[in-house]
VEXSE-874832 format. One record per residue (C-alpha): residue in one letter; x, z, y. Coordinates in Angstrom, 2 decimals, decimal comma. Each point is the difference from the previous one (the first is absolute). Layout:
% residues N
   residuo        c1        c3        c2
         a         X         Z         Y
...
END
This chain:
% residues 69
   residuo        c1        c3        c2
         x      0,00      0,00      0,00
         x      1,20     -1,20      3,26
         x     -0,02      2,90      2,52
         x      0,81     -0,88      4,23
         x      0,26      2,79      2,64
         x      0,08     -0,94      3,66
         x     -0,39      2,19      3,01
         x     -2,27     -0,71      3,12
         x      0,71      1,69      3,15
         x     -3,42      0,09      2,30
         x      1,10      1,14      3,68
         x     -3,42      2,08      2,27
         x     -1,07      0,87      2,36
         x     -1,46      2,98     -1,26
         x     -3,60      0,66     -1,28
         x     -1,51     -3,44     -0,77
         x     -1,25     -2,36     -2,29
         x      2,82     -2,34     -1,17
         x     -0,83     -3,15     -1,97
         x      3,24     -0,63     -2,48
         x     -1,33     -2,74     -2,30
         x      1,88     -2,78      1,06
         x      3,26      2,38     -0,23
         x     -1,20      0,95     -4,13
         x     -0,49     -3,96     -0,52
         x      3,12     -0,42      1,85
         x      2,39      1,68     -2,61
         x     -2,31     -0,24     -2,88
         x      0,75     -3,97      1,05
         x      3,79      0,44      0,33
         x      0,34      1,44     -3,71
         x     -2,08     -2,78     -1,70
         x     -1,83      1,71     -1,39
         x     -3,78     -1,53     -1,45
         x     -1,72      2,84     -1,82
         x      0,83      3,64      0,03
         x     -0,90      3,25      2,09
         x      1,04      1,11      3,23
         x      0,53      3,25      0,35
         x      0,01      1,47      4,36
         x      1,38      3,44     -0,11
         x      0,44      1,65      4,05
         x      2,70      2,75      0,23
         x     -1,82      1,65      3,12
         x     -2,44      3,10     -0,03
         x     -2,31     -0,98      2,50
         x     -0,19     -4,05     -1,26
         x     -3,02     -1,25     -2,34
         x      0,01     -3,45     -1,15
         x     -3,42     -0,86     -0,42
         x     -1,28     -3,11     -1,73
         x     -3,26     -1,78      1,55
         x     -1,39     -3,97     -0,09
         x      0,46     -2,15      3,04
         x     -3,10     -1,90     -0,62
         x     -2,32      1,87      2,22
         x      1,52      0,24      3,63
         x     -1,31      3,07      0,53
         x      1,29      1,80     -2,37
         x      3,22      1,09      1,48
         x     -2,11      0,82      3,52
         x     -2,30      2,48     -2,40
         x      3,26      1,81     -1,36
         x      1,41      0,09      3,64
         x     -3,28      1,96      1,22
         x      0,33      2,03     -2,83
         x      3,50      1,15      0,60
         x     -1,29      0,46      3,60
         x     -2,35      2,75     -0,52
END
């Protein structure tokens, strides 16, 4: 079993929604890789990777409001 670590830096500016998808294809791109799993692990306390469709635009909006309250 073929096994590829990379390492993506994503720079803030503090609380915030940050879209990274294009960064994940990005390396999952450079390594060739067709099928497999992709594993996101964040090192700080206070960061949550959540994972949410695009499809409806409002989606990100209704988590924004949430965070909000």
């Amino acid at each position: 079993m073929r096994i590829d670590q990379e390492r993506l830096e994503i720079r803030t500016n503090g609380k915030g929604l940050y879209e990274i998808t294009d960064e994940i294809q990005s390396k999952i791109d450079k390594c060739g890789v067709r099928n497999g799993t992709v594993t996101v692990f964040v090192q700080h306390t206070s960061c949550s990777v959540i994972i949410m469709e695009n499809a409806d635009p409002t989606a990100r909006r209704d988590l924004e409001e949430f965070f909000d309250r």
